[in-house]
C-alpha positions as CSV (number, residue, x, y, z in Angstrom):
1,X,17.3,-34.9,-21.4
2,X,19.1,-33.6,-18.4
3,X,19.1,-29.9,-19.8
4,X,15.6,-29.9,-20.8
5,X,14.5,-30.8,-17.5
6,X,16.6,-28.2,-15.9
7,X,15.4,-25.9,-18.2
8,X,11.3,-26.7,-17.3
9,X,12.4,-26.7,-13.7
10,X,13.5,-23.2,-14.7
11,X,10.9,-22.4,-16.2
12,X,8.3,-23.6,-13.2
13,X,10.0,-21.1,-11.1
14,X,9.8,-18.6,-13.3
15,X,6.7,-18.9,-13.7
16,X,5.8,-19.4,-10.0
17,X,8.0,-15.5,-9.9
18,X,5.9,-13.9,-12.3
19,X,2.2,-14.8,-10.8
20,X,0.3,-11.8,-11.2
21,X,0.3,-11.2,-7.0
22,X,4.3,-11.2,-7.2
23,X,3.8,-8.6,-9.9
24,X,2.4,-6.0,-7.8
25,X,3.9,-7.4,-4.5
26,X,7.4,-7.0,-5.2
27,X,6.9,-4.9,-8.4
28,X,9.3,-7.7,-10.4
29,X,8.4,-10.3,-13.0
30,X,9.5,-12.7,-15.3
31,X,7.5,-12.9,-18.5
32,X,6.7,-16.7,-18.2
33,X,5.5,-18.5,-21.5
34,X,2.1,-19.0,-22.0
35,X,0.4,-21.7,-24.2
36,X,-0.6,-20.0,-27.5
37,X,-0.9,-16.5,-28.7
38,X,-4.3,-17.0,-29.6
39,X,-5.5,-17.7,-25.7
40,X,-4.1,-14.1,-24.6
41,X,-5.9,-12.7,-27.1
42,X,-9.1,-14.3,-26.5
43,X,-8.6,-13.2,-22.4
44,X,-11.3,-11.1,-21.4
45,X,-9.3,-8.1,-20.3
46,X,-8.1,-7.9,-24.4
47,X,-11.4,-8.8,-26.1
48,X,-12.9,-6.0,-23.6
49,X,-9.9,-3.8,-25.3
50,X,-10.6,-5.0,-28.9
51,X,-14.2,-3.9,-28.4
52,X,-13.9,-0.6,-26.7
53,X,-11.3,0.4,-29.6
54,X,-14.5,-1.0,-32.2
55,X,-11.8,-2.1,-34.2
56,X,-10.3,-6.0,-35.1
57,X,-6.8,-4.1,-33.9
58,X,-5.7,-2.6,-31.1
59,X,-2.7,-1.2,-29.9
60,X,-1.5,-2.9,-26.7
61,X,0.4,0.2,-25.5
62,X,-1.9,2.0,-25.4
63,X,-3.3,2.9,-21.5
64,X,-6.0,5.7,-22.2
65,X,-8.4,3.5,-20.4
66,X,-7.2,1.3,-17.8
67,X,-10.8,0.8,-16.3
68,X,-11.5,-1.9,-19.0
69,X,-8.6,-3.9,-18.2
70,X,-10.9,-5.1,-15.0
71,X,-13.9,-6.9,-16.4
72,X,-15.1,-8.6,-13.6
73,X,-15.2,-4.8,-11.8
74,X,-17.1,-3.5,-14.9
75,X,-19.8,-6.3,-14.5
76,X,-20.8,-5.3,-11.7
77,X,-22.3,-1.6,-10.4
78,X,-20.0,-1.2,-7.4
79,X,-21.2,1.3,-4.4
80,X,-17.9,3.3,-3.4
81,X,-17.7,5.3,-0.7
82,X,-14.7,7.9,-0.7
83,X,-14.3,7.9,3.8
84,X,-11.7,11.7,2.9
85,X,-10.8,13.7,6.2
86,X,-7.4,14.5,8.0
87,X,-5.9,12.0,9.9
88,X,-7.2,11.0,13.1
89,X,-10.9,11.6,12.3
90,X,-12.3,8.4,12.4
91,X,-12.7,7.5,8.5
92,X,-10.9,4.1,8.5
93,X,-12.3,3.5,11.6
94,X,-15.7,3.9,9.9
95,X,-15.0,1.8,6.8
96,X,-13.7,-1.3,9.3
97,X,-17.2,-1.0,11.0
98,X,-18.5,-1.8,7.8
99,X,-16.6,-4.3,7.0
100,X,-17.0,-5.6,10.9
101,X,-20.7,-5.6,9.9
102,X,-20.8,-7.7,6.1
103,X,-19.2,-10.4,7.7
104,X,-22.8,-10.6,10.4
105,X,-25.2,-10.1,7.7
106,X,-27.5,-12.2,6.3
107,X,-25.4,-12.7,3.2
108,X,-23.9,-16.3,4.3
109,X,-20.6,-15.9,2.3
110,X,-20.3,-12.5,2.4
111,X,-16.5,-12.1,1.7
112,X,-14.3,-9.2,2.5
113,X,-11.0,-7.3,2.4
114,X,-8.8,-4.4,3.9
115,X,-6.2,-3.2,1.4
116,X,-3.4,-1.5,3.5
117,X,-0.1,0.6,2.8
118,X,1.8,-1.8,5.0
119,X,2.2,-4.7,6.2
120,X,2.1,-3.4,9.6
121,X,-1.1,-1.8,9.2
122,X,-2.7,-5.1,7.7
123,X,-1.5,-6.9,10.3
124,X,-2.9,-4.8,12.8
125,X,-6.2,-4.6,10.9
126,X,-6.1,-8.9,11.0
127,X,-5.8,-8.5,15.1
128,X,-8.7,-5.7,15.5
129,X,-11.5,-8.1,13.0
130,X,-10.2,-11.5,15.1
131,X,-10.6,-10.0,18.1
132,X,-14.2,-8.7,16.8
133,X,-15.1,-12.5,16.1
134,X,-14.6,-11.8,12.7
135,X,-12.3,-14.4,11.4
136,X,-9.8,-12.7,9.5
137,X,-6.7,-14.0,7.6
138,X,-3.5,-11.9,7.2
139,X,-1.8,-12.0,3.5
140,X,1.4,-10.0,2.5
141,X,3.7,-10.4,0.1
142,X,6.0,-12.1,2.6
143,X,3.2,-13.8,5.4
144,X,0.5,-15.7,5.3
145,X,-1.3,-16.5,8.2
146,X,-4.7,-18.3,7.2
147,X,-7.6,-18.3,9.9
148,X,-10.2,-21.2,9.9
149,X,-13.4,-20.6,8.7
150,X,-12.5,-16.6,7.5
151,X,-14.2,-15.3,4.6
152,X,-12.3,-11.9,5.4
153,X,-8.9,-11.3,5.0
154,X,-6.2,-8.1,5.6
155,X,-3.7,-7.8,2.8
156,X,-1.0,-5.8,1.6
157,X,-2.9,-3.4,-1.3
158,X,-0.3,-5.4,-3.6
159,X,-1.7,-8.7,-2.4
160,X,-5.3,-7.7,-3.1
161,X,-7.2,-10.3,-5.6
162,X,-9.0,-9.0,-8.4
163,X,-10.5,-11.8,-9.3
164,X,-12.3,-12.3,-6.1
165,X,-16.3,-11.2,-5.7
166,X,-16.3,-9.2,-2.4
167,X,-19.6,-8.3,-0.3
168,X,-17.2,-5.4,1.3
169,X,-13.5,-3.5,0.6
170,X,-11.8,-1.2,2.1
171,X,-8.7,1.0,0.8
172,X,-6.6,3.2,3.2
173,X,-4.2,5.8,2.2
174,X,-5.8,6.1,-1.6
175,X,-4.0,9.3,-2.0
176,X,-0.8,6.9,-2.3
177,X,-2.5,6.7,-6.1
178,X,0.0,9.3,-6.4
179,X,3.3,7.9,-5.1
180,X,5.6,7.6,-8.2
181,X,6.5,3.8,-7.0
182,X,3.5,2.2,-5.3
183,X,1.0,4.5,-7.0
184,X,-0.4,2.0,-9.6
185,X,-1.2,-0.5,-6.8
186,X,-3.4,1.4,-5.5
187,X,-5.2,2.7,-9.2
188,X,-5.1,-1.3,-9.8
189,X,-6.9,-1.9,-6.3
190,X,-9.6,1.6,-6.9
191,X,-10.2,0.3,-10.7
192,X,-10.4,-3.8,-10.1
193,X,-11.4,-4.6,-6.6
194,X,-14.8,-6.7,-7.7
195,X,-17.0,-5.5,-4.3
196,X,-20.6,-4.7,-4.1
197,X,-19.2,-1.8,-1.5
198,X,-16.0,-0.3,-1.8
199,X,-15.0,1.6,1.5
200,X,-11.6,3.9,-0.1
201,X,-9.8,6.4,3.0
202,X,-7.5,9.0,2.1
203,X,-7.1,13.0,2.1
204,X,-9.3,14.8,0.5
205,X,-6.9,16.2,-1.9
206,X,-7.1,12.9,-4.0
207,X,-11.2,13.5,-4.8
208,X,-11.4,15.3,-8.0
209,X,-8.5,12.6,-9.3
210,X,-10.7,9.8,-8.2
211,X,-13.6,11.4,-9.1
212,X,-12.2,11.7,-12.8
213,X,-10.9,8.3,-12.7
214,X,-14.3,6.0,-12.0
215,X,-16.2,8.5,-14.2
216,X,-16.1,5.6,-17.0
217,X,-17.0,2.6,-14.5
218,X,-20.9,3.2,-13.8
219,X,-19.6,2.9,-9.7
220,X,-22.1,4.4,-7.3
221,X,-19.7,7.2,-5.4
222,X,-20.4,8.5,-2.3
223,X,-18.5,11.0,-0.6
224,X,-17.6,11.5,2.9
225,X,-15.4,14.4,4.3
226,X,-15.0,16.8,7.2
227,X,-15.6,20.6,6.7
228,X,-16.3,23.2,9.2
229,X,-17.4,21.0,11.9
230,X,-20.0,19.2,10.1
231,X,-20.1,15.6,8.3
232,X,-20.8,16.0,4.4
233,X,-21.7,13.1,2.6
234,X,-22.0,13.7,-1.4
235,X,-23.6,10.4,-3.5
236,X,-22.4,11.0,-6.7
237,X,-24.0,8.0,-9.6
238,X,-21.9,8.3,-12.6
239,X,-24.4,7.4,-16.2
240,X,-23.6,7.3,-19.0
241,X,-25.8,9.4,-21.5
242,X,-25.0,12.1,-24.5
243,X,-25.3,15.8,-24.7
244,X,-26.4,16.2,-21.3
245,X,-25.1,19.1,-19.1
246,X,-23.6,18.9,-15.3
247,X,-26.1,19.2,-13.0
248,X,-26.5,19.0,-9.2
249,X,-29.2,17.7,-7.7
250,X,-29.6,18.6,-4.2
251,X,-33.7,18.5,-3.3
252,X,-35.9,18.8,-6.1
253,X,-34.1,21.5,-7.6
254,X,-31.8,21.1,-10.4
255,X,-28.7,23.4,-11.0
256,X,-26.9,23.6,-14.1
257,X,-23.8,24.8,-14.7
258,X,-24.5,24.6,-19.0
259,X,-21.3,23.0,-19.7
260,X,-22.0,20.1,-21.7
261,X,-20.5,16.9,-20.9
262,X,-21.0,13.4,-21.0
263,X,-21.7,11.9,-17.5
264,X,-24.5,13.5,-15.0
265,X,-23.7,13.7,-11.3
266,X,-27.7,11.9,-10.7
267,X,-27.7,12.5,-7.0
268,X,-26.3,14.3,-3.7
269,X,-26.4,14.6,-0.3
270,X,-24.4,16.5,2.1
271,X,-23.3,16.0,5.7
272,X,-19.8,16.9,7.5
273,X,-17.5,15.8,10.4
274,X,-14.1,16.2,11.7
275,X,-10.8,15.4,13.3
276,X,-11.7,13.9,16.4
277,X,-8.3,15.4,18.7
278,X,-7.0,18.6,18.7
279,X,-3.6,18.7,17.2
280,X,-1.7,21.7,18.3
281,X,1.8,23.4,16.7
282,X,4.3,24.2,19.7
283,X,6.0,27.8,19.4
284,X,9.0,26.5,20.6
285,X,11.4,24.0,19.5
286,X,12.1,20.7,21.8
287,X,15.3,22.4,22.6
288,X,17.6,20.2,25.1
289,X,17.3,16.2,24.8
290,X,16.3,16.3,28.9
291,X,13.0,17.5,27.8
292,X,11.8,14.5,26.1
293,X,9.6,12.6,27.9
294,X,7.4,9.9,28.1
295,X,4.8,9.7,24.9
296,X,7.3,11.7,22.5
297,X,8.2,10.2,19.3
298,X,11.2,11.9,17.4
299,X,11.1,11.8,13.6
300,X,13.8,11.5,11.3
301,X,14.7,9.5,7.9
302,X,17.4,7.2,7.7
303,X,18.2,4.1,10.0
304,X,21.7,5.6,11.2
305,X,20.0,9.0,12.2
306,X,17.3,6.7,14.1
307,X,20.0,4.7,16.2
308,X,22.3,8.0,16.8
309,X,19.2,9.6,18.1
310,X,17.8,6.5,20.4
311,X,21.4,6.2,22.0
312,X,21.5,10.1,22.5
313,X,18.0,9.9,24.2
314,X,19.2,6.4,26.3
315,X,22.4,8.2,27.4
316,X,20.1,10.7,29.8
317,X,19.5,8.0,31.9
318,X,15.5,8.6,31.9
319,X,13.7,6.8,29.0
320,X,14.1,3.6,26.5
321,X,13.2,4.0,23.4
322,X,11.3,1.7,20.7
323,X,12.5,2.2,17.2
324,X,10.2,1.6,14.1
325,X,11.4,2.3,10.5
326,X,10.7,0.7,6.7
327,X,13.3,-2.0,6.5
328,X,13.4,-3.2,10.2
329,X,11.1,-6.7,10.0
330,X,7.7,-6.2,9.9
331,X,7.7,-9.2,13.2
332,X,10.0,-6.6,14.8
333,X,8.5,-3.5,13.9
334,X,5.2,-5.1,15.6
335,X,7.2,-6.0,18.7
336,X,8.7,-2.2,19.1
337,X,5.0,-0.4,18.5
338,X,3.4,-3.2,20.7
339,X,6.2,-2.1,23.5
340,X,5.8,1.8,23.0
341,X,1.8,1.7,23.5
342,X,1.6,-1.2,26.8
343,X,2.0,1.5,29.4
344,X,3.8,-1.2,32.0
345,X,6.9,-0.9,29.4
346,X,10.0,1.0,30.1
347,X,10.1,1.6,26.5
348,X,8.0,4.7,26.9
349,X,9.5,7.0,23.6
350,X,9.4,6.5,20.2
351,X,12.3,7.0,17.4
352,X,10.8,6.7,13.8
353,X,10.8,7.6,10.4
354,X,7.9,8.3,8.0
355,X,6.6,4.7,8.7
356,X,4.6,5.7,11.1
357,X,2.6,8.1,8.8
358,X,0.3,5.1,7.7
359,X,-2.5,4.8,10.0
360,X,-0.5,2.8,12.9
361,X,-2.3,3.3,16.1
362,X,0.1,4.4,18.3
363,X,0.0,6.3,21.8
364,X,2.1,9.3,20.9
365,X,1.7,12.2,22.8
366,X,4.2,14.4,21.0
367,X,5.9,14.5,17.3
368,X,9.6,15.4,17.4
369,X,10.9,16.2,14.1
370,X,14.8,16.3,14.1
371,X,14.5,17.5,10.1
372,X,12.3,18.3,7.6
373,X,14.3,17.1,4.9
374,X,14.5,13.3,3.7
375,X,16.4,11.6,0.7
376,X,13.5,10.5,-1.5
377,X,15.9,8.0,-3.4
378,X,17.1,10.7,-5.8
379,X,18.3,13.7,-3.5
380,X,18.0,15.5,-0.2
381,X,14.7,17.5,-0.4
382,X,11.9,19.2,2.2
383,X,9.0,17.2,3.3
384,X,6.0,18.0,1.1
385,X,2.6,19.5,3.2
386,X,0.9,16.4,2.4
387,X,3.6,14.2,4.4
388,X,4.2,16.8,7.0
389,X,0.4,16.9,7.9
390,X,0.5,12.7,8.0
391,X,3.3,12.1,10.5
392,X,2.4,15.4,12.4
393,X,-1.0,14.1,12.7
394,X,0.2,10.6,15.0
395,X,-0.1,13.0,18.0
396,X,-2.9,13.2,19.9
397,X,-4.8,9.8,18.7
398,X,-8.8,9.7,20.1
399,X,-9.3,7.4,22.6
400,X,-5.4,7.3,23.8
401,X,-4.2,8.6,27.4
402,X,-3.0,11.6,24.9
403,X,-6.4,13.7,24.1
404,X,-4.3,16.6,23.0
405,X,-1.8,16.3,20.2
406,X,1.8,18.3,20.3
407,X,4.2,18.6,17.1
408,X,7.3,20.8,17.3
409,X,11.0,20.4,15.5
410,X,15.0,20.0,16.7
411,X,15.9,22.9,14.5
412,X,14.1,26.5,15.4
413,X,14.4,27.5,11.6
414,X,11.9,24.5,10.4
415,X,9.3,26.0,13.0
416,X,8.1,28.6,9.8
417,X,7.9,25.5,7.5
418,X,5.9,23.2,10.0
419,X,3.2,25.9,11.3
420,X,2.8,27.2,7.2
421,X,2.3,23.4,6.1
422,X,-0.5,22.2,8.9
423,X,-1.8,25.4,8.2
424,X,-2.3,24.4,4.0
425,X,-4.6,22.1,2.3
426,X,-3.0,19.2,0.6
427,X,-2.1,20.0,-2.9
428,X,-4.2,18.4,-4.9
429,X,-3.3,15.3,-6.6
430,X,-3.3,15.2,-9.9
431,X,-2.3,11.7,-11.4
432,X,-2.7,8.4,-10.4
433,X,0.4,5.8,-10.8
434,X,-0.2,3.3,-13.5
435,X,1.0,0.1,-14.5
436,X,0.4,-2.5,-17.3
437,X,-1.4,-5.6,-16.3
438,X,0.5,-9.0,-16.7
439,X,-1.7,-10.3,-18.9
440,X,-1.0,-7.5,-21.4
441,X,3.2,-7.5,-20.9
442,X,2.8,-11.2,-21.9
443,X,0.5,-10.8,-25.2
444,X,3.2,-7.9,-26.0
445,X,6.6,-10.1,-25.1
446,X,5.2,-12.8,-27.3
447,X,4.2,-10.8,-30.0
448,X,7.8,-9.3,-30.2
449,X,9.7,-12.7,-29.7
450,X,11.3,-12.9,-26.1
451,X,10.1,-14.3,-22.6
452,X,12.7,-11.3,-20.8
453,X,10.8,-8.5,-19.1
454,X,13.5,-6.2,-18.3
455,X,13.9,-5.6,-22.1
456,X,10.3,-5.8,-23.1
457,X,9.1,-3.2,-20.3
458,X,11.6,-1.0,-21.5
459,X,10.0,-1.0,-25.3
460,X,6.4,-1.0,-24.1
461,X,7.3,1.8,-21.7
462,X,9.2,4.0,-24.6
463,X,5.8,3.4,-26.7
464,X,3.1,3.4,-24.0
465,X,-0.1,6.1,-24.4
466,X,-1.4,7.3,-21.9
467,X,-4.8,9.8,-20.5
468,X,-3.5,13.4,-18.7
469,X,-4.7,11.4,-15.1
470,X,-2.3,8.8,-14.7
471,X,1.6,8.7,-15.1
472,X,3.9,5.6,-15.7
473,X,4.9,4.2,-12.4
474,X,8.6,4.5,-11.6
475,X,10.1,0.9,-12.4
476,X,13.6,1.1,-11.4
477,X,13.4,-0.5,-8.3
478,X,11.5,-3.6,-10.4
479,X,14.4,-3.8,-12.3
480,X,16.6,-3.9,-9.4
481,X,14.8,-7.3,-7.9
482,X,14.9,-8.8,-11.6
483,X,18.3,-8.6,-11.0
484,X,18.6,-9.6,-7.7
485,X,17.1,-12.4,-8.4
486,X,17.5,-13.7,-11.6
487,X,21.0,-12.8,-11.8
488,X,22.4,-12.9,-8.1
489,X,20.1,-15.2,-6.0
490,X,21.4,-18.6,-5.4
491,X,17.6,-20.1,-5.5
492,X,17.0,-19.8,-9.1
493,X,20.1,-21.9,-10.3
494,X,20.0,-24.7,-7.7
495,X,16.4,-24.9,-8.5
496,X,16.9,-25.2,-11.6
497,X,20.1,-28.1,-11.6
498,X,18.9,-29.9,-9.0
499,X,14.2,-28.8,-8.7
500,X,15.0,-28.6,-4.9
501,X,16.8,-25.8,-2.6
502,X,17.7,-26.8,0.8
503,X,18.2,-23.5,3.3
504,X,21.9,-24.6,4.1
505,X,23.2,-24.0,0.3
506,X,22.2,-20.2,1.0
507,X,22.4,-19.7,4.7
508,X,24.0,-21.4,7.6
509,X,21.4,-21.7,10.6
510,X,22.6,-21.1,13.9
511,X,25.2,-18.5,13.0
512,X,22.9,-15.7,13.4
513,X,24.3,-12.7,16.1
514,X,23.2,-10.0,17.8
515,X,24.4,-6.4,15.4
516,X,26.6,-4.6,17.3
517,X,27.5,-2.1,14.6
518,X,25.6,-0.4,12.3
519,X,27.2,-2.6,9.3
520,X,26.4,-5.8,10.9
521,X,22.7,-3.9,11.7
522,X,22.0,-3.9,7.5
523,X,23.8,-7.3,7.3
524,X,21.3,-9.1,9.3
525,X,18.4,-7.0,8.1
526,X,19.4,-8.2,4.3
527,X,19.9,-12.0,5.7
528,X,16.3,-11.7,7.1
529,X,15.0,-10.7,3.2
530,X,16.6,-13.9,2.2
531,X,14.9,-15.8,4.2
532,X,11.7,-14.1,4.0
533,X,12.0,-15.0,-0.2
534,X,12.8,-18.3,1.2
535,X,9.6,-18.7,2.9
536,X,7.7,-17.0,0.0
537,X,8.6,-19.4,-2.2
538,X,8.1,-22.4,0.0
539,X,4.1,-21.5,0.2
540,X,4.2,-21.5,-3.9
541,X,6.8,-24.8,-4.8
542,X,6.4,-26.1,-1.2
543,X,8.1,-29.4,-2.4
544,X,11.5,-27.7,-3.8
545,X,11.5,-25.2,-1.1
546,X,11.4,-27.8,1.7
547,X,12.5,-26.0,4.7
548,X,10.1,-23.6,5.2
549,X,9.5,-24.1,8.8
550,X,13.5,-23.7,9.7
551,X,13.6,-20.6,7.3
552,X,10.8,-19.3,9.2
553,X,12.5,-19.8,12.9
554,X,15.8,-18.2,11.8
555,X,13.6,-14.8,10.4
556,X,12.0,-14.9,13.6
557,X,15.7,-14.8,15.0
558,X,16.4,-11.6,12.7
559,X,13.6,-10.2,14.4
560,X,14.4,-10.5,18.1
């Protein structure tokens, strides 16, 4: 009796683990066992498949058309709006006045959501709409602060909720569909958000991909991008007919092109606009460390490089610096951009890595690159245009005490590389990440006999089909958690002897000290993951997980 209840207690964590949200939060999951073959097949998602295959079989691996694994998207004709522009120009800006604006209108529970690269970025967006008196709660994989009354809430594009019916949501940095990690969070998020308006903000070189993607949905897409000085606006209605040919229609004219396909672009409209600060390439290189100065934020990729170059900066005697990078805590990273921007702050220059490419609004006058080279998790290579273009464009943000935008590099032979890329056009994207839904990993794990996902994503992955637009998302680093914590965490075992974890058997409060090496730095940052795990499972088995509150003071700690 003893073991069987261990083993359900087991089992309720698991299954707590592998909720579709921690899915695509943490990209990890355990293939929890559901009651019955014959309810998975009967889920909507896989009669939808069934049906669109016309056939009484179908073959789960097979991905050619992930649009139909969103029913509750399908049902309804969605209005997107592609906001497509360099950075700086005002398009997210634009989307969060719509979304601002659902929440006043008549529409008494108009619901909405912002779907952001980072948590920093979400968090930030929760501030701006609270501030706007529009209640706004913040949800990320590891935070969840809920605000009486919202209807509106700023998540973590891995958070977002397909199964929620919005009035309004928005998507930044949609040309992450093509980041060979993250990528299918965002083609989950463009394909399933269920929103009468979908606001989706990105660079242009993502359109035709997107374009090609909702062609099955029926969506209503509008396009909005800057050329040449003016604002273009194309609405593009996607219907489905047969043996019709492309056409444009721009007044009462209609131009064909004769190539027959299956899907007539019914209306557009055009208007342009434009990056709203000049952003200007520097001849010269930075060239002594005295000649930094107060609004500069130097760029580089790895935490040591970050610290080596904030003590080199420190050690001139005339600037402090504020440091923001991936794994410092998200608590932290607010507390060092909050500190750069406030202008009575000694911290007046920034040290960074590519975090700061995503959106974050911050005061910089000038971007310092110390390399354009970063280790991309498999080896050293150069900075594509796309993410040279992102960072460079923090400079200069509209509306700062920094109208005018300055990029320039350490190293005199990256000058060629930096003027050719902000020069270029993105290259276009050409696939969008994708990623099975939970609900068809679990049909396919009970169908071939085992509840394990590590070795039943590695046999639907060898067998999976799928359309030239989308590519298989890289899952090693879902692999890694599984490990980390079905293997080597501490919280699934004691759950599972005793149904209860107290913080003590993992961590010992109050022993917590300030780094003073760069060891003990990535010591205490992987102590603050602990206990940011602790405190996500404490919102989802709040009675085994007890001390959620102490948990949460000692991550605070970490973040000081």
């Amino acid at each position: 009796m003893a073991v069987a209840a261990a083993l359900l207690r087991r089992r309720a964590l698991y299954s707590a683990l592998a909720s579709p949200s921690w899915l695509h939060d943490t990209s990890s999951c355990y293939i929890c066992s559901i009651s019955g073959t014959h309810s998975l097949v009967n889920h909507p998602n896989l009669r939808l498949q069934r049906g669109y295959h016309n056939s009484g079989k179908f073959d789960l691996t097979d991905l050619t058309h992930p649009h139909i694994w969103y029913p509750n998207a399908r049902e309804k004709k969605r209005n997107v709006f592609l906001h497509v522009g360099p950075t700086n120009s005002g398009k997210t800006h634009n989307a969060l006045k719509r979304l601002e604006a659902s929440s006043s209108e008549l529409l008494m529970n108009s619901v909405g959501v912002y779907c952001g690269p980072l948590r920093l970025l979400a968090r930030e967006v929760a501030q701006r709409l609270n501030k706007a008196n529009v209640p706004c709660n913040l949800i990320t994989g590891q935070e969840r602060e809920e605000i009486e009354g919202a209807k509106h809430s700023s998540v973590t594009v891995e958070m977002a909720d397909m199964t929620t019916e919005y009035q309004c949501a928005v998507i930044d940095e949609i040309q992450m569909v093509g980041c060979r990690s993250r990528g299918f969070s965002f083609t989950r998020a463009l394909l399933g958000l269920c929103s009468d308006e979908l606001h989706v903000c990105g660079d242009p070189a993502v359109v035709p991909l997107i374009q090609r993607i909702l062609e099955p949905t029926g969506d209503v897409v509008t396009i909005i991008f800057q050329v040449n000085s003016r604002n273009c606006f194309f609405s593009i209605e996607f219907v489905e007919l047969s043996n019709v040919y492309f056409g444009v229609s721009t007044d009462t004219r209609i131009m064909s092109s004769n190539i027959p396909i299956c899907w007539l672009y019914v209306s557009m409209q055009v208007q342009y606009y434009e990056r709203l600060s000049p952003l200007v390439p520097l001849k010269t290189t930075l060239g002594s460390f005295s000649n930094i100065k107060a609004g500069d934020c130097v760029v580089t990729f790895s935490r040591r490089s970050i610290y080596m170059l904030k003590r080199r900066i420190e050690m001139g005697g005339k600037h402090l610096c504020s440091v923001v990078y991936g794994s410092l805590p998200p608590e932290t990273r607010t507390k060092q951009a909050t500190m750069f921007n406030d202008q009575d702050s000694n911290l007046n220059v920034l040290v960074a890595s590519d975090a700061i490419g995503m959106g974050l609004n911050l005061n910089i006058s000038r971007i310092i690159f110390s390399t354009l080279e970063k280790f991309d998790g498999i080896c050293n290579r150069e900075l594509t245009v796309a993410e040279i273009k992102q960072i460079a464009g923090r400079a200069g943000r509209y509306g700062s005490k920094f109208p005018v935008g300055e990029v320039t590099c350490l190293n005199s032979d990256h000058l060629p590389l930096l003027h050719s890329a902000l020069k270029s056009p993105s290259p276009i994207i050409e696939r969008a990440g994708l990623f099975p839904t939970f609900d068809v990993l679990s049909l396919y794990s009970r169908l071939h006999g085992t509840d394990f996902f590590q070795p039943i994503l590695e046999r639907f992955l060898d067998k999976a089909k799928l359309s030239p637009d989308y590519f298989i998302a890289d899952c090693e680093d879902m692999l890694e958690t599984i490990s980390l914590i079905f293997f080597e965490m501490q919280f699934a075992e004691n759950y599972a002897k005793k149904g209860i974890v107290r913080l003590k058997e993992i961590f010992t409060p109050g022993t917590l000290q300030v780094p003073k090496s760069h060891n003990q730095l990535k010591e205490l940052e992987s102590i603050h993951k602990v206990l940011e795990l602790y405190v996500w499972l404490s919102f989802r088995l709040e009675d085994s997980y007890p001390d959620r509150e102490l948990a949460a003071s000692q991550k605070s700690i970490c973040s000081m």
